[in-house]
C-alpha positions as CSV (number, residue, x, y, z in Angstrom):
1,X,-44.3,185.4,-121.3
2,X,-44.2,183.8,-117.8
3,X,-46.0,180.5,-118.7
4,X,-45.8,178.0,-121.2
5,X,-48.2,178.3,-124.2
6,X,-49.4,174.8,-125.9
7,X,-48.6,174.6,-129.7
8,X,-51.9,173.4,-131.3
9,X,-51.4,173.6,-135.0
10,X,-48.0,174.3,-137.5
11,X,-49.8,178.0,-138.2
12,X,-49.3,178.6,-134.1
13,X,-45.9,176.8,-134.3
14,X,-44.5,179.3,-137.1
15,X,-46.0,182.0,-134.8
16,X,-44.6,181.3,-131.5
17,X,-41.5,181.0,-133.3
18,X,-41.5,184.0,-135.9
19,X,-42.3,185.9,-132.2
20,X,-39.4,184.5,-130.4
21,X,-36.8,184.9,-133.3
22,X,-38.0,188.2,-133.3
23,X,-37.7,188.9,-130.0
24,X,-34.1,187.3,-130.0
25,X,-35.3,185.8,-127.0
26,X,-34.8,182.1,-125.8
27,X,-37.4,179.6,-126.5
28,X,-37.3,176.5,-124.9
29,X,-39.4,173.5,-126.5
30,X,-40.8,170.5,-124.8
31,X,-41.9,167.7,-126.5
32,X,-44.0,165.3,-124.6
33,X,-46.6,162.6,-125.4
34,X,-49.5,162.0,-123.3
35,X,-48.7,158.4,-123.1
36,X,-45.3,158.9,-121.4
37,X,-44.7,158.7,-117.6
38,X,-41.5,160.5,-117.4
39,X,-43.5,164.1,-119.3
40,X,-46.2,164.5,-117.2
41,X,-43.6,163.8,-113.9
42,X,-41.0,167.1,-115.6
43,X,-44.0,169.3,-116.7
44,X,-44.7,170.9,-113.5
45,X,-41.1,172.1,-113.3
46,X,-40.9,173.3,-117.1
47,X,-44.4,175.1,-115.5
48,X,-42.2,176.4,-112.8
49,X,-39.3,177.4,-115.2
50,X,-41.7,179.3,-117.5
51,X,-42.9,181.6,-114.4
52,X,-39.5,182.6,-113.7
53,X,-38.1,183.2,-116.7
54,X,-40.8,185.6,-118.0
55,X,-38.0,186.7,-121.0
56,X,-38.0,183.0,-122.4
57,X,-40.4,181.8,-124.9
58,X,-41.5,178.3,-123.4
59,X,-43.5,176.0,-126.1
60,X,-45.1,172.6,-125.3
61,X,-45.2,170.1,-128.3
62,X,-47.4,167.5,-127.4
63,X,-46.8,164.5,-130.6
64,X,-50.1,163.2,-130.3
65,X,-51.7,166.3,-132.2
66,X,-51.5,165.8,-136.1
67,X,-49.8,168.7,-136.9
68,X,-47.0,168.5,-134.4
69,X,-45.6,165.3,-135.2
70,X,-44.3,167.4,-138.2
71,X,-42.8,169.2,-136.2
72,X,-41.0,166.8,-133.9
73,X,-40.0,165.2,-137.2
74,X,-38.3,168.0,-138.5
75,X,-36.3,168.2,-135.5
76,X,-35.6,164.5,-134.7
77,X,-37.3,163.9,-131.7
78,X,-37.9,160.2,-131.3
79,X,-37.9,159.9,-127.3
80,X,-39.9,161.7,-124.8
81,X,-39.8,164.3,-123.1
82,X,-37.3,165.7,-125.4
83,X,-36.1,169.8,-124.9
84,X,-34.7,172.1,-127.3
85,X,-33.7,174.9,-126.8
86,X,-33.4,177.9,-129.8
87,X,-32.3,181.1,-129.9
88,X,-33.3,183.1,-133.3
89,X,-34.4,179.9,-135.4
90,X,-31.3,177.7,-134.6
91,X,-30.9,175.0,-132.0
92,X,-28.5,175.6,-130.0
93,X,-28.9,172.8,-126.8
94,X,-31.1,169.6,-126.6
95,X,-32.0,167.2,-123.5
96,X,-33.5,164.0,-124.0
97,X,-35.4,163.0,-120.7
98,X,-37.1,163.8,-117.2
99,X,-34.0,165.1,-115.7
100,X,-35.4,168.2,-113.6
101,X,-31.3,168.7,-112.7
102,X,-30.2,168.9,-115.7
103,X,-33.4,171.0,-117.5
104,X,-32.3,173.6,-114.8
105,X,-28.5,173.5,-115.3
106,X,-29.4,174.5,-119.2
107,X,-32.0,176.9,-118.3
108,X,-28.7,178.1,-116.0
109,X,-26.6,178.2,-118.8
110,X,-28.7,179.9,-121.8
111,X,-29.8,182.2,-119.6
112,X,-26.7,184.0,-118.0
113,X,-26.1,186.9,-118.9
C-alpha cells in the first residue's frame, strides 16, 4: 500500500482486513484519539513506516468515530496510541504508547524475512 489508510466505518474495517488476511500480508493498526498528545507526536513516523513498508497493510483507528470504538473494544484497547499488529486475522504483537524505538524495533521484527 505505501501509506496508511484511515478506517471510517466497521464495513471499511472488515474490508481492510478481509484484504490483508488475504494477502497474508502484515497489518499494523494504530489506534489513536484526537484528544491524546502522545498520537499525534508518533503519527508522522507510523506515516513514515507505512511508505517504506509498501507490503504492510497500515490502518489508523481513530476512537472518536462511532463505529470504531467497537472496534477498539473488541480488542481491548483502553490507552492511546495503542499498536497491533496482525497477520491473517490473529494478533500476534501489541505496543501501548508513543515509543517511535520501540514501534520500529517491531516493524524490525514482523517484517524480517
Amino acid at each position: 500500500m505505501g501509506e496508511v489508510v484511515e478506517v471510517g466505518s466497521l464495513e471499511a474495517w472488515t474490508t481492510y482486513m478481509a484484504e490483508a488476511n488475504s494477502n497474508k500480508n502484515l497489518a499494523v493498526i494504530y489506534f489513536s484519539a484526537k484528544w491524546s498528545a502522545p498520537s499525534r507526536s508518533i503519527s508522522p513516523v507510523f506515516d513514515d513506516l507505512a511508505k517504506n513498508h509498501i507490503d504492510v497493510t497500515f490502518l489508523k483507528v481513530v476512537v472518536e468515530v462511532e463505529d470504531n470504538m467497537s472496534i477498539a473494544e473488541e480488542f481491548g484497547v483502553e490507552a492511546m496510541p495503542t499498536f497491533l499488529f496482525m497477520k491473517e486475522g490473529k494478533v500476534v504483537d501489541h505496543l501501548v504508547g508513543a515509543s517511535e524505538y520501540l514501534l520500529e524495533e517491531k516493524m524490525k521484527q514482523h517484517t524480517a524475512a
